[in-house]
C-alpha positions as CSV (number, residue, x, y, z in Angstrom):
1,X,115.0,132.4,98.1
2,X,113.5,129.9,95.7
3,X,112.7,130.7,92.0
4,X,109.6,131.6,91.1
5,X,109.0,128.1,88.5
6,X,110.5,126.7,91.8
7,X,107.5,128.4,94.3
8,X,105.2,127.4,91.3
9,X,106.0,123.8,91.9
10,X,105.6,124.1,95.7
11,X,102.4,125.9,95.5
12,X,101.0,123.3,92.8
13,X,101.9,120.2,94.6
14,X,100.6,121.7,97.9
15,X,97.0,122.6,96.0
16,X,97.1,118.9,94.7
17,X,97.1,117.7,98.4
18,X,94.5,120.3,99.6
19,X,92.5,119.0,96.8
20,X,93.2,115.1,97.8
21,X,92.7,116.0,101.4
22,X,89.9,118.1,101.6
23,X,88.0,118.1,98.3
24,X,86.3,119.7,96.4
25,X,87.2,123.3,97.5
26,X,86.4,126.5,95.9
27,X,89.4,128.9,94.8
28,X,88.6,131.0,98.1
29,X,89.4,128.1,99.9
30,X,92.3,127.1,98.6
31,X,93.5,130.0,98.7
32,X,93.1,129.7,102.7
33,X,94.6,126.2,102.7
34,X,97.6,126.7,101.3
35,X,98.3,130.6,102.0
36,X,98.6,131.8,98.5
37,X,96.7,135.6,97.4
38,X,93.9,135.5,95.1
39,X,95.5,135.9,91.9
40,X,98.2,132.9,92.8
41,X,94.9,130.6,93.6
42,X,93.5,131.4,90.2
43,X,96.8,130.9,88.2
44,X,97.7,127.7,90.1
45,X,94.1,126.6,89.5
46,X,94.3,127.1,85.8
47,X,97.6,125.5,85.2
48,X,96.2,122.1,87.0
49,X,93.0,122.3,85.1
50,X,95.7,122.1,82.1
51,X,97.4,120.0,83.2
52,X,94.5,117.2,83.9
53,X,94.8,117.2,87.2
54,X,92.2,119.3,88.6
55,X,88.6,118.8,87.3
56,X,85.7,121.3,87.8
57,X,83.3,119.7,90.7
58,X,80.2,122.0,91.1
59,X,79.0,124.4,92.7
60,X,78.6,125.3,96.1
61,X,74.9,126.2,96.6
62,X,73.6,129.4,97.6
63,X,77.1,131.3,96.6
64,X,77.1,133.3,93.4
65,X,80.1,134.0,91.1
66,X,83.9,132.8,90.8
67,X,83.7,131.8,94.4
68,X,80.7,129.6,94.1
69,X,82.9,126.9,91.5
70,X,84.3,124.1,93.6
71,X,87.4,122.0,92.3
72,X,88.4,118.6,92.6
73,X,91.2,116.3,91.8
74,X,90.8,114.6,88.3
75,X,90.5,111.5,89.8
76,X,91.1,109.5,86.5
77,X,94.6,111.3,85.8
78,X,96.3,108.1,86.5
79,X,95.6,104.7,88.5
80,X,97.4,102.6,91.0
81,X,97.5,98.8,91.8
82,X,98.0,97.0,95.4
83,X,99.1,93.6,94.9
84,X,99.7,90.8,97.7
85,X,101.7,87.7,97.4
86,X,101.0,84.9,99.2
87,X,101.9,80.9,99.4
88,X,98.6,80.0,97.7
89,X,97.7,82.8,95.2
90,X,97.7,86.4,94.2
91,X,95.4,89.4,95.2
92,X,95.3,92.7,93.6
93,X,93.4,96.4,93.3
94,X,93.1,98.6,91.4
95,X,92.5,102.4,92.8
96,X,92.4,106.3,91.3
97,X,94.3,109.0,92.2
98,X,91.9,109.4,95.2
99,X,92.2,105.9,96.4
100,X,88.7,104.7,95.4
101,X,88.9,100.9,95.0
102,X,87.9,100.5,91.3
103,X,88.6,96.8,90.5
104,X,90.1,93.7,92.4
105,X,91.0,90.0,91.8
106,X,92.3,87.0,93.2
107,X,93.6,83.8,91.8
108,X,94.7,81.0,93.6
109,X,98.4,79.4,92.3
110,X,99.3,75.6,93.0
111,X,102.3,74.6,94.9
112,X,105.3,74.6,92.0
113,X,103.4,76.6,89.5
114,X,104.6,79.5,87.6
115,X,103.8,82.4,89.1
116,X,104.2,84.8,86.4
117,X,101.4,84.4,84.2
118,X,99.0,84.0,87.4
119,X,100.4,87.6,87.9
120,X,99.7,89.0,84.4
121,X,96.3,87.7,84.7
122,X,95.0,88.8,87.9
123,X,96.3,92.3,87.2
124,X,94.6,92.2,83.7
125,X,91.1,90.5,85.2
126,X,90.9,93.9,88.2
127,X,91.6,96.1,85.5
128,X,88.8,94.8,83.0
129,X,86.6,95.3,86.1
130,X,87.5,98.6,86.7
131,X,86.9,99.6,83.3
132,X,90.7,100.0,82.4
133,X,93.5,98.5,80.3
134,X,96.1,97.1,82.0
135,X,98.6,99.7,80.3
136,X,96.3,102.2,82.3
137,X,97.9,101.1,85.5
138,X,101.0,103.4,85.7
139,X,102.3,102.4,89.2
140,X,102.4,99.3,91.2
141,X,103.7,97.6,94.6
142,X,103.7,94.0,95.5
143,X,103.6,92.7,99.2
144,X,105.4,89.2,99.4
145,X,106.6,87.8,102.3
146,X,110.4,87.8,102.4
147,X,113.2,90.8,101.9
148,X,114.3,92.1,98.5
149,X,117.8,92.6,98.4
150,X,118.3,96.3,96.9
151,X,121.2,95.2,94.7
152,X,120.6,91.8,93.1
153,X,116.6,92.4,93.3
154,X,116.7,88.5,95.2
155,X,114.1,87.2,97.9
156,X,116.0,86.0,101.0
157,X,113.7,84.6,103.8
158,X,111.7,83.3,101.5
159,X,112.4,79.6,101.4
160,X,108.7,78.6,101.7
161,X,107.7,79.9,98.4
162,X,110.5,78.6,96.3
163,X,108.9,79.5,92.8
164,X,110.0,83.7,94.0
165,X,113.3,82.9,94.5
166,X,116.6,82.7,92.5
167,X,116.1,86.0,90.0
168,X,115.9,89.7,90.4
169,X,111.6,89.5,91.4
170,X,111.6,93.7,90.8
171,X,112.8,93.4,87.7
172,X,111.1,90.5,86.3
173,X,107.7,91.6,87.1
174,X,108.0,94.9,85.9
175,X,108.9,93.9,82.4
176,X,106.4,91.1,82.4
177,X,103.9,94.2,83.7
178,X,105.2,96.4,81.8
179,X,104.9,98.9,84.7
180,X,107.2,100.3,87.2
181,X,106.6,97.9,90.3
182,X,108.0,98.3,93.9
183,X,108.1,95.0,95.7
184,X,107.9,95.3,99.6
185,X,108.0,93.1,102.5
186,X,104.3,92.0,103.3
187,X,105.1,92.9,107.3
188,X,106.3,96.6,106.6
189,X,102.8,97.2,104.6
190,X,101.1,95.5,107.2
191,X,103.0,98.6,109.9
192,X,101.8,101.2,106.7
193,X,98.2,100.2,106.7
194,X,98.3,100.5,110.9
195,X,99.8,104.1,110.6
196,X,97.1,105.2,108.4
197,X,94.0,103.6,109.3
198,X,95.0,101.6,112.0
199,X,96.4,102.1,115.6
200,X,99.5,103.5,115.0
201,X,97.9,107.0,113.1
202,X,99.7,109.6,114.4
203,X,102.3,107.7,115.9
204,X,106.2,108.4,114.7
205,X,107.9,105.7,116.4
206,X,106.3,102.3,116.2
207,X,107.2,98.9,116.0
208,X,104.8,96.2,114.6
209,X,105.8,92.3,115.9
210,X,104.3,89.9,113.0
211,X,103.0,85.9,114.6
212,X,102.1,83.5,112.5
213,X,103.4,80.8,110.3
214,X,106.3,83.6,110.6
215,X,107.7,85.6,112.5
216,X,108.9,89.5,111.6
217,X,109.3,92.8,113.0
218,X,108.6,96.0,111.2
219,X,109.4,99.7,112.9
220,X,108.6,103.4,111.6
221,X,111.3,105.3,113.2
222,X,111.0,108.9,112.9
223,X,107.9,108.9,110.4
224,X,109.6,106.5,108.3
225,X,109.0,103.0,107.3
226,X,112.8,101.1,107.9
227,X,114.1,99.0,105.4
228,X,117.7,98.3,106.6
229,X,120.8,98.5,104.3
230,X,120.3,95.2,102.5
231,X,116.5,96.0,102.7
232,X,116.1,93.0,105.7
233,X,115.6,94.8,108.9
234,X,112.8,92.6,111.3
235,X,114.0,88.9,110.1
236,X,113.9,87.8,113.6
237,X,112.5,84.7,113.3
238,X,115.8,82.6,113.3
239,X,117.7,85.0,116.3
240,X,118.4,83.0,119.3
241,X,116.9,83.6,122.2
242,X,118.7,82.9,125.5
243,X,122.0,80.6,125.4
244,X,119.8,77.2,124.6
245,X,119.4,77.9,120.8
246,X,115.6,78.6,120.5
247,X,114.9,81.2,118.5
248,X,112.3,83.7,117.8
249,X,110.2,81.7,115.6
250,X,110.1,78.8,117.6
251,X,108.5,80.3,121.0
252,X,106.0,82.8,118.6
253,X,105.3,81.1,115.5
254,X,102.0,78.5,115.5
255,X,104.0,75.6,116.2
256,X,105.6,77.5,119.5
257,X,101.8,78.8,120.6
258,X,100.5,74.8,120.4
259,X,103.8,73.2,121.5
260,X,103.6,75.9,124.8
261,X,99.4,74.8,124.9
262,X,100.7,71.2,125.2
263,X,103.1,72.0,128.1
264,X,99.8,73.5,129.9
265,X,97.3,70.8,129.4
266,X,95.2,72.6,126.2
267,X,93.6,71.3,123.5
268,X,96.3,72.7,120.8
269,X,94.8,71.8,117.2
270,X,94.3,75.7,116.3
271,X,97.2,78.0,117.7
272,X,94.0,81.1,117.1
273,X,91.6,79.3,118.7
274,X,93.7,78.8,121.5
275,X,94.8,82.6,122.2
276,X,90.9,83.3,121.8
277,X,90.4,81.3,123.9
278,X,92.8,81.8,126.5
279,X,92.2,85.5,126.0
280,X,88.4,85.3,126.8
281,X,87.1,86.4,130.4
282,X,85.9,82.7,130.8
283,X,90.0,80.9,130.7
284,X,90.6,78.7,133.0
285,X,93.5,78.8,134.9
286,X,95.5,76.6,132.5
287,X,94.8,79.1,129.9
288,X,95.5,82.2,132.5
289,X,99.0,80.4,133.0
290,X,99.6,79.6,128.9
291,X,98.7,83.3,128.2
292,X,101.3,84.7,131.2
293,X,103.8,82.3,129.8
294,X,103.7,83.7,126.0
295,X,103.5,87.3,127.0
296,X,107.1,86.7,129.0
297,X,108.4,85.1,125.8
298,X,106.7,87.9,123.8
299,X,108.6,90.5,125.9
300,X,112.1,88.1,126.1
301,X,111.6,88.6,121.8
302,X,110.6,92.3,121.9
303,X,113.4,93.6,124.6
304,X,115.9,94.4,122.9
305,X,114.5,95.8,119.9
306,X,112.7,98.2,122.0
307,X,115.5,98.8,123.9
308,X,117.3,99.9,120.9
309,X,114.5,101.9,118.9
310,X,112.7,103.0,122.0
311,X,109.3,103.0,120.3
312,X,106.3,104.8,121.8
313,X,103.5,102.2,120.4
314,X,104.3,98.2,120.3
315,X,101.5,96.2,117.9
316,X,101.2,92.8,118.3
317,X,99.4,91.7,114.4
318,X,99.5,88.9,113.1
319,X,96.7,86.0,113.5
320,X,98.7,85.2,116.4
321,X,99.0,88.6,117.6
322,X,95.4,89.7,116.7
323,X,94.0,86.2,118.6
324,X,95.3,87.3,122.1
325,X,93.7,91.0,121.7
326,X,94.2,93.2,124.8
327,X,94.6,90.6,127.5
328,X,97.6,89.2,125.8
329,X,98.8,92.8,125.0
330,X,98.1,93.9,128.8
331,X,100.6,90.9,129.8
332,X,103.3,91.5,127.2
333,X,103.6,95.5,128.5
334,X,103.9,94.3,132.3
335,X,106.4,91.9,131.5
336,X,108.4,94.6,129.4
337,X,107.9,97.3,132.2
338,X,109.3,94.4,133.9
339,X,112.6,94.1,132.2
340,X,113.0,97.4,130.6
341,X,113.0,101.2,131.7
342,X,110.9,101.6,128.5
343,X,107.5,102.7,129.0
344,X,105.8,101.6,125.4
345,X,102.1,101.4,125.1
346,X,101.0,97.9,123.4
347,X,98.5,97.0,121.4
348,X,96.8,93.8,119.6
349,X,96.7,94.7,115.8
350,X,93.6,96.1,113.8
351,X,93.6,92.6,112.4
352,X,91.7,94.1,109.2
353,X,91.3,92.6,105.9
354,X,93.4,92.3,103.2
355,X,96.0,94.7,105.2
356,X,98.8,93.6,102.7
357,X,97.4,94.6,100.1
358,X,96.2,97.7,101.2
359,X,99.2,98.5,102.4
360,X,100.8,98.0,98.8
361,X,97.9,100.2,97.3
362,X,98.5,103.1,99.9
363,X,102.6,102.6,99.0
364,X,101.5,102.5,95.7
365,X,99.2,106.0,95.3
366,X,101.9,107.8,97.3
367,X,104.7,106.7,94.7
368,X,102.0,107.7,92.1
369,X,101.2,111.2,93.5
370,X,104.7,111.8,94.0
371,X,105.6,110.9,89.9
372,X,102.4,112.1,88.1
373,X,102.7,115.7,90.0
374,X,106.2,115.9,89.3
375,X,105.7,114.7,85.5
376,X,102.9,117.5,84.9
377,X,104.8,120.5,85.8
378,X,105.5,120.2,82.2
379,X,102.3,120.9,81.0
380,X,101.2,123.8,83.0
381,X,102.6,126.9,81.0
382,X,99.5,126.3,78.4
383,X,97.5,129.3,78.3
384,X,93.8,128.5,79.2
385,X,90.8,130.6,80.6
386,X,89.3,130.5,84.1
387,X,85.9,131.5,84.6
């Protein structure tokens, strides 16, 4: 049986989410949320009003005493910041402890260019516009494409944006931040932003297939996010497929979409324009033939991850991915069903905005929540009054 600072700590924490979850709520229910008696609500509520992190919100109209006061997360207990990497510049937001957006920024950053002060800057200009210091920002995680290896804090996969690679990126940026930062692979928060307001809510076992200038493969197995023992699990773009060298990236990167247009008699200038097009109920029969061509060489990349993770939802994301919407995901299930005894629904991706960096911020506020509910378990003992 735990100790009673120990069922404290439980009780807190599970209040804080109630509160995040279902907001404001009066002590009454509370106490219905989280199973606690009357005089454990009105402790646990005084000791997070202490502690800053529950604010008084109201009251509920109609009702008369204690259970008429509502309570709320203090939203402004701490803040957050989402931040995606990219070839050409830098994106960030800024949230509070309940997510709302506060402040963003974006700043282009030429070929060759530092991009360390670029950094410092955008962080500092969405901060100024959300009415913060920088300093105020107590936790951050950057999306960039490549993996971070866990032990020398080095991009691999990453040769297209040389100015990242060659020093520990983790490290450097959080000193130059001077705030704990998490640095992610831009597909796996592309995967976290689908499983919480995208297609794969709900869904424990998914893998996410990434087409575009690259190509990558991110999986939640089990509810979690896989990172892979040297943090690069879904670098597929340079496996071989078949016995004739071609790999992954060459049939489902642009380049292999327009090269496969050529081979069908399409116009291939844009690789989108041609799966929206090809896509559309209005394809010709060239473009019915492209489309069934790159759903088999979808399904030749996909079989034997999904043979091997067994996933019970299959996004295909990506501009690439997004472009062929549900004919092209229609296609690539037969074709798997074809090949596979795995029965895995399949999906275009959400194809929303700015789903790295969202992704980073949502990484971000759970790392937060996780450190500022721990840290205040310190402050909680304080006597106080609740009305």
């Amino acid at each position: 049986m735990g100790s009673p600072s120990a069922l404290r700590k439980l009780n807190d924490r599970a209040a804080l989410f109630a509160l995040l979850e279902s907001g404001p709520l009066s002590r009454q229910d509370l106490e219905s949320s989280i199973s606690v008696s009357r005089p454990a609500a009105a402790e646990l509520l005084r000791r997070l009003e202490v502690s800053g992190l529950a604010r008084r919100a109201g009251h509920r109209p109609g009702v008369r005493g204690p259970q008429a006061q509502l309570w709320a997360i203090n939203e402004r207990a701490a803040f957050a910041a989402g931040i995606d990497v990219t070839e050409s510049g830098i994106d960030a937001v800024i949230a509070d402890l309940n997510g709302h957006p506060l402040g963003e920024s974006k700043l282009a950053v030429g070929r060759g260019d530092d991009p360390m002060p670029a950094l410092k800057k955008v962080l500092t200009s969405a901060a100024r516009r959300a009415r913060l210091r920088r300093s105020d920002v107590r936790q951050v995680v950057m999306g960039i494409s490549g993996s971070v290896d866990p032990e020398t804090g080095e991009l691999s996969h990453a040769d297209h944006i040389p100015e990242w690679n060659g020093f520990d990126v983790q490290g450097r940026v959080s000193r130059l931040l001077g705030v704990p930062v998490a640095v992610e692979n831009d597909v796996k928060l592309v995967l976290r932003d689908e499983s919480i307001r995208g297609h794969a809510v709900g869904s424990n076992d998914v893998l996410l297939l990434w087409m575009g200038q690259g190509i990558a493969i991110a999986v939640i197995a089990d509810g979690r996010l896989q990172r892979g023992f040297r943090g690069s699990s879904g670098e597929v773009g340079y496996v071989p497929i078949g016995t004739d060298g071609v790999t992954a990236g060459d049939l489902l990167s642009t380049a292999g979409v327009l090269k496969l247009a050529e081979k069908h008699g399409l116009p291939a200038s844009d690789a989108v324009a041609v799966l929206e097009r090809a896509s559309s109920t209005d394809r010709s029969a060239g473009d019915d033939s492209f489309l069934s061509e790159f759903a088999d060489q979808i399904a030749d990349v996909l079989a034997s991850p999904v043979a091997l993770i067994d996933p019970e939802l299959i996004i295909l994301a990506g501009d690439i991915g997004t472009a062929g919407g549900d004919e092209l995901a229609a296609r690539t299930k037969v074709r798997l069903h074809e090949l596979l005894m795995h029965r895995p629904r399949v999906v275009a991706g959400t194809g929303y905005d700015n789903s790295v960096r969202q992704g980073a911020l949502d990484e971000a506020l759970r790392r937060l929540r996780d450190d500022v509910f721990e840290d205040a378990r310190e402050h909680r003992e304080a006597p106080a009054q609740l009305h």
